[in-house]
N, C-alpha and C positions, 0 to 999 in steps of 0.2 A: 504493500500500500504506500503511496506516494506523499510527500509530505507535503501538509498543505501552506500556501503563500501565508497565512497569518501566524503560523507556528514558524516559518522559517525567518518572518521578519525579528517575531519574539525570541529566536535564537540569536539573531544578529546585534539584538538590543543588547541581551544579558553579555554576549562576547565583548561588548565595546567596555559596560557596565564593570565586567570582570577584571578587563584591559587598563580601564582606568583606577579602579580599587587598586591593583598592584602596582601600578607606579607613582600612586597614593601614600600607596602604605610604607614605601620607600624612598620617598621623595627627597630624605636628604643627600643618600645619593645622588641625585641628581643635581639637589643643589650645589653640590660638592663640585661634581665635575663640571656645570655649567661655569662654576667660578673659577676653580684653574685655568679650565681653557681662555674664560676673558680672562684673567689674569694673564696668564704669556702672550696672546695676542696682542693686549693690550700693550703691555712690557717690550714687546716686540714691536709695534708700531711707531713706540714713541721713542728705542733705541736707536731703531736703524738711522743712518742717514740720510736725512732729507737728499732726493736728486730733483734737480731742474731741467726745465726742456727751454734749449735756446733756436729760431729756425730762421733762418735765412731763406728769403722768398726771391726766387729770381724766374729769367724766362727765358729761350733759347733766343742769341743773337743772328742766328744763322738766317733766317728771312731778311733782319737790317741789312746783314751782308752782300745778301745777294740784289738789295736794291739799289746799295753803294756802289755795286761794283758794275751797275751799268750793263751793257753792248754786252759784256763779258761771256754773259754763260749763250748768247746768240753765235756769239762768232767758236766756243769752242764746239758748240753743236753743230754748227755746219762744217768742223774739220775734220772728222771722224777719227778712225785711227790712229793716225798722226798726235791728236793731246793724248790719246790714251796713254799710246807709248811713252810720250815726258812726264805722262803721271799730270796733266792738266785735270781739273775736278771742278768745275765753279758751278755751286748750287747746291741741289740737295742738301735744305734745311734740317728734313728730319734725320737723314742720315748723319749729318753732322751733329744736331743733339744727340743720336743715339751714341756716337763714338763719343761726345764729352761726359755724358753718364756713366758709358764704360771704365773710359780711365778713372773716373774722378771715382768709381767702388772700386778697383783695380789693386790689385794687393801693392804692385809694386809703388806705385803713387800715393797708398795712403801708408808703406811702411817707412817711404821718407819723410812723411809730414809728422810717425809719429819717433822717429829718429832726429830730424832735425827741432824739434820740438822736446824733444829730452822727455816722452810724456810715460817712458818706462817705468821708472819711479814711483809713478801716479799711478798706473794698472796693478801695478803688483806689489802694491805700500806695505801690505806685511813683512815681503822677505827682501826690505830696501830697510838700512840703515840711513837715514836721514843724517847724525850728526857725524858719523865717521864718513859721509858719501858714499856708499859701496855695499855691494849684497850684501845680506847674511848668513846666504847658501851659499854649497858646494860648489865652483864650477859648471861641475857638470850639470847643477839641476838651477842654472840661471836662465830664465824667463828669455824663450827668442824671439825675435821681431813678426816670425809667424805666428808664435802663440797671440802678440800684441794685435794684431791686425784680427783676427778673431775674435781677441775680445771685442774690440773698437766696432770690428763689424758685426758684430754679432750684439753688442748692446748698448752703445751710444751714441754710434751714426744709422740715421737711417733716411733715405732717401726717398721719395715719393714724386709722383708726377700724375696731373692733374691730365686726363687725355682730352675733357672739351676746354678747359681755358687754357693749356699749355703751360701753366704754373708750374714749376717746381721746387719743391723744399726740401731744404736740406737740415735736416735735425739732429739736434745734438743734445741728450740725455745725462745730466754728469751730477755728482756732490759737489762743485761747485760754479755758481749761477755764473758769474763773471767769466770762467774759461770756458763755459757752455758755449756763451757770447762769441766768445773770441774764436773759439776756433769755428764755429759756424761759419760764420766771415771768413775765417783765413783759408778754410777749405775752398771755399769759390775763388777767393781773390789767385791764390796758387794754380785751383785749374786755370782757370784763364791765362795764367803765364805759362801754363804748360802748353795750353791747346797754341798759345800765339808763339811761342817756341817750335811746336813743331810746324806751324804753318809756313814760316820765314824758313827753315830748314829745306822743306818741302818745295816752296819756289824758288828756292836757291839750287836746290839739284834739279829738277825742272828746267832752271835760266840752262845752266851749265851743258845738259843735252841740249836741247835748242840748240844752243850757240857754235856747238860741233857740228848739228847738222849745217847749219847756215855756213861754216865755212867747206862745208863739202858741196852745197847743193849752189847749180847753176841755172837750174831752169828759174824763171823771171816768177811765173807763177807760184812754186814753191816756194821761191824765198818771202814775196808777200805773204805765205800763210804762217811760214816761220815767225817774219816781224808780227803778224797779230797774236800768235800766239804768247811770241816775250812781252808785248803788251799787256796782256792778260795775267802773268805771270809777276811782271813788273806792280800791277794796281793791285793785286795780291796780297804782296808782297808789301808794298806801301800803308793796305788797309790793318796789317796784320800789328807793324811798327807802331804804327798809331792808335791805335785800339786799344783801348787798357781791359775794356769788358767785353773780349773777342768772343767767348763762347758763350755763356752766360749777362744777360745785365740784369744787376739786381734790383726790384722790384719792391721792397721791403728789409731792412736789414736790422742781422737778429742784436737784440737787444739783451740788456742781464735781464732776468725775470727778479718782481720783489722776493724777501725773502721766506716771505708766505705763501709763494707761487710752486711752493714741491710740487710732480704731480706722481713721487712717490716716498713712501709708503702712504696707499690712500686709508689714512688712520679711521676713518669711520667704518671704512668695509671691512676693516682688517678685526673691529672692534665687534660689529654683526655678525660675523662669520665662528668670532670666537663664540659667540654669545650660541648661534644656532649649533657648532661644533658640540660644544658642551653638554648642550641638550641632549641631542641628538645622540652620542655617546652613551652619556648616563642615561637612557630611555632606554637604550638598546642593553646595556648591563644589565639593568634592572630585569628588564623581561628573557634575556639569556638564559641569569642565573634565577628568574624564578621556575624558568621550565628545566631546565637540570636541576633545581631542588626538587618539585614535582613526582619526575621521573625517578629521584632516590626513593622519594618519600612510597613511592608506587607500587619499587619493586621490592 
């Protein structure tokens, strides 16, 4: 015979009824552990140190560029092959933002900014003697520039890019707000002299072919595509010198945040979480061990 809906809801009552008597009747349990848990939570929130986020907002210059540079990218499109070969490129904006994001996450580029920056010390502050200058380890178990860029990439830079407004920010996560700031900034200010570093580079060996061809080639027409193409090379070249914000121009620049501005450890959630953990523990103890006393009692 099948049990009927009114007798199964009255089972469900007296189970809740049951459920709640026992964690009733033990309840300091639980207050117990509700309270450890805020307690280190809490202890833990207000220990850690405070990090700030500093962001640097810029946007790719590579469209100004190509509006700077004129006729440029008409004449090396009607020369085919020929700029391939010198390695001529003028245009391709997003191509060009793509290759400045590259470098600018790029192990090698960010493990000199954090060598020239002396910023070792600072990653790995416990096993750095501050008043003698020098490790506290072993040789062989001193912190290397790989490990560093790991850390850095892995939890104080972080890069984002906005695909409808073309935005990009470059973020900086750190315990302290001021060097958040700074190297925000110094990050972009550095690509840019890298990306305009290797541009000038770049139409320098570019001139250099050209101008070997030009002294070999006799045909009248040839040599005019030569001269347009060092033209093109040359306004490059010039726009590259000049340019202080070749790849990027900044749009917003990061500021120190106040000192109220942590946006870690977020001490309220940390403080709810202890609060729920606790419970939640001690609810779950309680009723563990009432059904393995049960069970004793049973058998």
């Amino acid at each position: 015979m099948s049990e009927s809906p009114v007798n199964a809801e009255y089972v469900d009552v007296l189970d809740v009824r049951q459920l709640a008597a026992r964690l009733a009747a033990r309840r300091w349990w639980i207050i117990i552990s509700t309270g450890f848990f805020l307690t280190v939570f809490t202890a833990v929130a207000f220990l850690l140190p405070p990090k700030y986020r500093a962001v640097t907002v810029v946007i790719s210059a590579g469209l100004e560029r190509n509006a700077i540079s004129g006729s440029a990218s008409s004449i090396v499109g009607s020369l085919g092959g020929l700029a391939s070969l010198a390695g001529v490129n003028i245009g391709g904006g997003d191509t060009a933002t793509e290759e400045s994001l590259a470098v600018l996450q790029s192990r090698g580029f960010t493990e000199a900014f954090i060598s020239e920056k002396n910023l070792m010390p600072l990653f790995f502050a416990q096993k750095w003697d501050a008043g003698a200058g020098k490790w506290k380890i072993g040789e062989k178990k001193i912190p290397t520039l790989h490990k560093a860029f790991r850390f850095f990439d892995g939890g104080v830079r972080k890069v984002t890019e906005d695909k409808k407004t073309k935005l990009i920010k470059v973020q900086i996560d750190w315990k302290d707000r001021h060097e958040a700031a700074d190297w925000a900034n110094e990050l972009v200010r550095r690509l840019n002299s890298e990306m305009r570093t290797r541009a000038i580079a770049k139409a320098e060996a570019s001139l250099v072919f050209l101008e070997q061809e030009l002294a070999v080639t006799t045909e009248i027409g040839e040599r005019e595509t030569l001269f347009r193409l060092m033209e093109a090379q040359i306004r490059q070249k010039m726009l590259a010198t000049v340019t202080q914000e070749y790849a990027f121009r900044v749009v917003d620049t990061a500021t120190a945040p106040d000192a109220d501005e942590s946006v870690r450890p977020r001490k309220l959630y940390m403080v709810a979480a202890g609060l729920f953990i606790g419970f939640m523990v001690g609810s779950l103890g309680v009723l563990m061990f009432g059904v393995d006393r049960s069970r004793h009692v049973n058998s």
